[in-house]
C-alpha positions, -999 to +999 in steps of 0.1 A: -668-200-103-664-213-137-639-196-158-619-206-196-585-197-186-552-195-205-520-194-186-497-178-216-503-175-253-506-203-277-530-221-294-564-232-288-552-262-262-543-238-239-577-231-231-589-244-205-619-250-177-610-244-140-623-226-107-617-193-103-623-170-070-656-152-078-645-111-089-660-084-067-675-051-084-652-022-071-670+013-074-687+020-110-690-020-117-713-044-126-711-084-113-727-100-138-745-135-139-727-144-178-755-164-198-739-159-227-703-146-244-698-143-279-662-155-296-648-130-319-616-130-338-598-104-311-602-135-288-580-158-302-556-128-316-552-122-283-551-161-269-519-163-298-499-130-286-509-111-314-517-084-294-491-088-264-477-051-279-506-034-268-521-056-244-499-067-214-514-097-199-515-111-166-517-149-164-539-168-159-560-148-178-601-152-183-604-141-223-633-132-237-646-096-243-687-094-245-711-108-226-751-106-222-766-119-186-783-105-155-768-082-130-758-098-099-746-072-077-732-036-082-704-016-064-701+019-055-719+048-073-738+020-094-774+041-102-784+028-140-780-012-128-799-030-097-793-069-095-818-087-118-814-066-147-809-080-175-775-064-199-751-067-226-720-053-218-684-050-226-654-069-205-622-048-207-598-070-229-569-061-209-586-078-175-603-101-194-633-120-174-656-125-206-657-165-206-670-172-171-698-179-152-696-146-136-676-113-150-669-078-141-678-048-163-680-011-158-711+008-155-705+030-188-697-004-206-736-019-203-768-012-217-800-030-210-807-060-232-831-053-262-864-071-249-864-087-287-832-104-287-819-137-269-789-136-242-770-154-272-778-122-297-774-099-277-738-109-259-731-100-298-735-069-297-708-049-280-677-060-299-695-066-332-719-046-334-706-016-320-677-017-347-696-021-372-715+012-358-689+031-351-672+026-385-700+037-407-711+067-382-683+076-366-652+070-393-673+071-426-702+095-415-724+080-442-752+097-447-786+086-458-787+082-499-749+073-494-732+040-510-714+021-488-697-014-497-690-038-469-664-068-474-670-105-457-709-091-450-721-130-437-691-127-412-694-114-375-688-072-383-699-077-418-736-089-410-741-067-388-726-034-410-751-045-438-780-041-416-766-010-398-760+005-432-791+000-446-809+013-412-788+047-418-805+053-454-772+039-474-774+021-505-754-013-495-733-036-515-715-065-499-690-093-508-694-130-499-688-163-507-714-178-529-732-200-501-738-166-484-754-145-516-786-152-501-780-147-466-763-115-471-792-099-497-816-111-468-800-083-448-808-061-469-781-055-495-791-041-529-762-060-546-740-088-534-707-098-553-698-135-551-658-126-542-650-157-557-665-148-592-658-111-593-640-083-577-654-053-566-620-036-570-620-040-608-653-028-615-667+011-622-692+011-588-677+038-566-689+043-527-686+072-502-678+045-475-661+010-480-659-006-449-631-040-454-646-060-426-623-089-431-595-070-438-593-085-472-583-057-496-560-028-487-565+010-491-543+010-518-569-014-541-601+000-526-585+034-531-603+035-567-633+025-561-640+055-538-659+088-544-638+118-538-638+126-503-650+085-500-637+069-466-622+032-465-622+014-431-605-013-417-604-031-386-569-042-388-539-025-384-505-027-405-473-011-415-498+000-450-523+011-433-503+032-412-485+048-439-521+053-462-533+073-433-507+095-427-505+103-461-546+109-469-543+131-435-516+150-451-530+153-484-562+165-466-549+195-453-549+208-489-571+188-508-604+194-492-623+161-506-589+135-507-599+101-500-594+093-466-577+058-445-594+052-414-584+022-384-610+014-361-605+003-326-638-002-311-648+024-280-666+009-248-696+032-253-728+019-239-748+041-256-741+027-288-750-004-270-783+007-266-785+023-303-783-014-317-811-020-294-829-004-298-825-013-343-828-045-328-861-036-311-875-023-344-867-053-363-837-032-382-810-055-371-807-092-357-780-104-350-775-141-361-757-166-343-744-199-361-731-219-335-733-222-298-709-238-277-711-247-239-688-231-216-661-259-212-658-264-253-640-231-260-613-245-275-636-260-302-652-224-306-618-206-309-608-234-338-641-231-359-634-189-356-601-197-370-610-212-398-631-181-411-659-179-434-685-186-400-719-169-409-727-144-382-710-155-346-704-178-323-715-178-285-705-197-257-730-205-232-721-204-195 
């Protein structure tokens, strides 16, 4: 088969197209005909070594994490999947497999593709979505009439967190450049702050959740421009972050509405899968995609992600 493989970390010329022997679904797995695989930022984190601390790499290794496509065959003790259906799924990071023309993912990693969104949208879904789900619902537990503020909302997470907060009864405001203020309102936000004119940190707006999406502004600046009891989120890790959440923990064993540090690794959980389907399927949340790729251009995929400031995501079509 077709398959973007790396053999060891480095930059984005070490991507490249070869053949690879076709994988074979052990028990609880999907084969999966890939139509489409989105590129997100944990790609190309990994693809650099980034993330060789907590994810030990075999090489070669297939990267890419999400996929949307029809079911090709299943293994043992498959019952929610026959071939033909058509999924969205997530491909463990740690096997890899996501960049191919076929890939292997668990059972408990795939919903059914919303009947209203395009292979392309909805390989989109498991990595960015579902983090932007699980932050709000999970780590912030907003609650309808809630305020939530979202950082980089045109990016990848951030597009989709607007819409997902807005779906949950929040009132949203986002931060973007100024070619994105329309974009972003367009999803729904009530305000939109042009990061390049103001910021959000300086002025008297305070949220229950602030979800830093791009991982632009640390607990420590966001910390005032939180309710009491207010959650801040990020999807990036550090030696601050680490130390913030210890401390709030701490604090909230005896101070019952302390502001709270939160560090989301997004759970393979295809029901939430299906929850952004099913938004989708109502016309709550569509997921935009800027820029496809074929299969054999990764490498120019992986360089425009770099860059930042990409509306939405990029796929790569197999």
């Amino acid at each position: 088969m077709r398959a973007i493989v790396i053999d060891g970390y480095g930059g984005a010329d070490r991507l490249r197209l070869d053949e690879r022997p076709e994988p074979v679904p052990g028990p609880g797995e999907l084969l999966v005909d890939v139509r489409a695989a989105s590129v997100n930022p944990v790609d190309w984190k990994i693809r650099q070594g980034d993330l060789k601390l907590i994810l030990h790499l075999g090489f070669p290794y297939i990267p890419g994490g999400d996929i949307a496509g029809e079911v090709a065959a299943v293994g043992p003790g498959v019952t929610r999947f026959r071939p033909g259906d058509a999924v969205a799924a997530f491909v463990d990071l740690k096997r890899g497999g996501g960049y191919a023309s076929r890939a292997v993912v668990n059972e408990s990693a795939a919903a059914a593709k919303p009947d209203s969104l395009s292979f392309a949208q909805a390989a989109c879904l498991p990595i960015a979505g579902c983090t932007a789900l699980q932050a709000l619902r999970d780590h912030g537990r907003l609650l309808e009439g809630d305020s939530a503020l979202v950082t980089g909302g045109a990016g990848g997470v951030g597009h989709f967190a607007v819409q997902v907060a807005v779906a949950m009864g929040a009132t949203v405001t986002s931060t973007c450049g100024p070619s994105n203020v329309e974009f972003v309102r367009s999803l729904g936000a009530e305000r939109v702050i042009d990061y390049t004119r103001e910021d959000f940190t300086r002025l008297s707006d305070r949220y229950h959740v602030i979800l830093d999406a791009v991982a632009a502004s640390s607990f420590a600046a966001c910390r005032g421009s939180l309710n009491p009891g207010g959650t801040y989120i990020t999807t990036l890790p550090g030696p601050g972050m680490l130390f913030w959440s210890a401390v709030q923990t701490a604090v909230g064993l005896v101070v019952p509405r302390a502001r709270r540090a939160r560090f989301l690794w997004v759970k393979t959980e295809a029901a939430d899968i299906a929850t952004l389907g099913r938004l989708a399927d109502d016309g709550r949340v569509t997921p935009t995609v800027s820029h496809t790729f074929p299969l054999d251009q990764a490498a120019e995929a992986h360089r425009l992600s770099e860059q930042g400031h990409v509306r939405g995501k990029i796929v790569l079509e197999a």
